[in-house]
C-alpha positions, 0 to 999 in steps of 0.5 A, a space after each residue: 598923565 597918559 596911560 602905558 599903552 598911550 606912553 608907548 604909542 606916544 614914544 615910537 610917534 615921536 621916535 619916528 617924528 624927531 627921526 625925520 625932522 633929523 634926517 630933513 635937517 640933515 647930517 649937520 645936526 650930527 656934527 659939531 652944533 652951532 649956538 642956535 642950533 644947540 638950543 634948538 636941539 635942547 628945546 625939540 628934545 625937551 618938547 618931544 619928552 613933554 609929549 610923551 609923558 602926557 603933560 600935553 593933554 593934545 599930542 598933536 601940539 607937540 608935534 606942532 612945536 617939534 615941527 616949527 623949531 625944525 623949520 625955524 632951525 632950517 630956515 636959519 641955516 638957509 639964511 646963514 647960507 646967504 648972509 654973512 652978517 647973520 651967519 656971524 651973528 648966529 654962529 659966531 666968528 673965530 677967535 685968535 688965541 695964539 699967534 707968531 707963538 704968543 698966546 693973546 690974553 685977552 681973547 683967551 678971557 673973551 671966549 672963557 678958557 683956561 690956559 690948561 684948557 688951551 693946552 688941552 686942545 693944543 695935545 689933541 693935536 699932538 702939540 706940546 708947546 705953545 712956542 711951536 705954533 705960529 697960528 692958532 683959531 677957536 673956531 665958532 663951533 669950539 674946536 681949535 685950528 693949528 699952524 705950526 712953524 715952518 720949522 717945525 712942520 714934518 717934512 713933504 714930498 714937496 719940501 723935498 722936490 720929490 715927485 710922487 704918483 696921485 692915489 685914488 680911493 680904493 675899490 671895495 670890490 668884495 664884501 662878506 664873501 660877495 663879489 661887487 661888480 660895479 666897483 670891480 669894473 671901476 677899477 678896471 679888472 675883471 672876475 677873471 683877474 680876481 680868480 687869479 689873484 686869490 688863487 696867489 694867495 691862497 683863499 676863496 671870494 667866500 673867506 674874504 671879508 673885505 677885498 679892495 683895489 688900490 690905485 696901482 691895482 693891487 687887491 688887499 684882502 681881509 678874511 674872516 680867519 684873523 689867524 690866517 696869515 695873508 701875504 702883502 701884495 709884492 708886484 711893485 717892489 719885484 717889478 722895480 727891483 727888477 728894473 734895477 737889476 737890469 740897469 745894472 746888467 746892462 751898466 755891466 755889460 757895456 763895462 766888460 764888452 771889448 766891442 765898442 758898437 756893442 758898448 754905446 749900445 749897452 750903454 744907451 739902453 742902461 741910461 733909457 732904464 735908469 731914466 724909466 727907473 726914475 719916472 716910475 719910482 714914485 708909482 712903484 714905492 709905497 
């Protein structure tokens, strides 16, 4: 059995070890495992904790051992990358459990679910009858996909033929009270329309936690005062509120005008607004 200096020289070894070997195996590792890299994982993590208990008289077998499965656990993601065949064989393949709204017996029995565990997966998707699913996967690593019918899917702005702008990510362009000037000139602004825009609402880059730019170039802020009541950004509403107003006025005009040059005038400009209404609706609607 190792000593408690040895113990401790032990642990942050192999601390910093499984930590690399992690990091060398890579973000997969953190997700959802598949069955070998689940034992894989188990038999690395029991090797290491024989390691550092001493129960090897030689540490550097350990980290041998540790070394080897991290390779061999690469290597079958690499040929799992390559091979069809044996990414079904090392990670299995989906399985159907319920389709045109009926659940499948049988393939419920061949993978070992329950009926109230298959309701369990269906609620974590905010699905509550079986009837409503055209189309359900156990997929390898144990998660459930879901497709409802079509009647019972929310509604689009597709399924409603209506046009809506792209959005983009947003620009974290503050943080902690810093102002970042790489995303700021990503989005297309500059210190100078940053300055305004926090004098409008009434604070300063230092009480800003988090400010952000989205796709139409509206800055949304977060402070550190959670008190402080900051007003959401209004430049789309008033600008289309105001694009209405004029299509009306204009609409108004040509009605009560007694100059017929004058009318076809207030009336072609009243239908070139409503039709830049109508196109820029979708970028100025949330």
């Amino acid at each position: 059995m190792a000593s408690w200096p040895e113990t401790i020289v032990r642990s942050f070894i192999f601390l910093a070890l499984l930590f690399f070997m992690t990091k060398f195996l890579g973000k997969k590792q953190l997700s959802e495992l598949s069955f070998f890299e689940y034992v894989s994982g188990i038999t690395i993590g029991s090797i290491a904790g024989e390691a550092i208990a001493g129960l090897e008289k030689n540490m550097f077998q350990g980290m041998m051992a540790i070394t080897i499965f991290t390779f061999a656990t690469l290597f079958a993601d690499l040929l799992a990358l390559k091979s069809k065949t044996f990414r079904d064989f090392i990670e299995g393949k989906g399985t159907v459990l319920i389709k045109d709204g009926k659940v499948l017996e049988e393939n419920l029995k061949k993978e070992k679910y329950s009926i109230d565990e298959l309701s369990a997966l269906l609620r974590q998707k905010d699905i509550y009858r079986v009837a409503d699913v055209e189309f359900a996967v156990l997929e390898p690593r144990g998660n459930l996909s879901a497709l409802l019918k079509k009647e019972n899917r929310p509604l689009t702005p597709k399924d409603l033929n209506m046009k809506v702008a792209n959005e983009k990510a947003p620009q974290t362009i503050i943080m902690d009270g810093s102002i970042l000037d790489v995303p700021l000139s990503a989005s297309g602004k500059s210190r100078g329309w940053l300055k305004t825009e926090l004098e409008k609402l009434g604070i300063t880059v230092e009480n800003v936690f988090i400010g952000q730019v989205d796709s139409y170039g509206e800055l949304t802020v977060d402070v550190y005062d959670d008190k402080l009541q900051i007003p959401s950004p209004n430049q789309r509403p008033l600008l289309l509120s105001s694009l209405k107003k004029t299509q009306v006025d204009l609409e108004i005009f040509a009605l009560e005008t007694k100059d017929e040059t004058s009318k076809v005038v207030y009336q072609k400009n009243a239908n070139l607004v409503q039709e830049t209404i109508e196109k820029l609706t979708p970028y100025l609607t949330s």
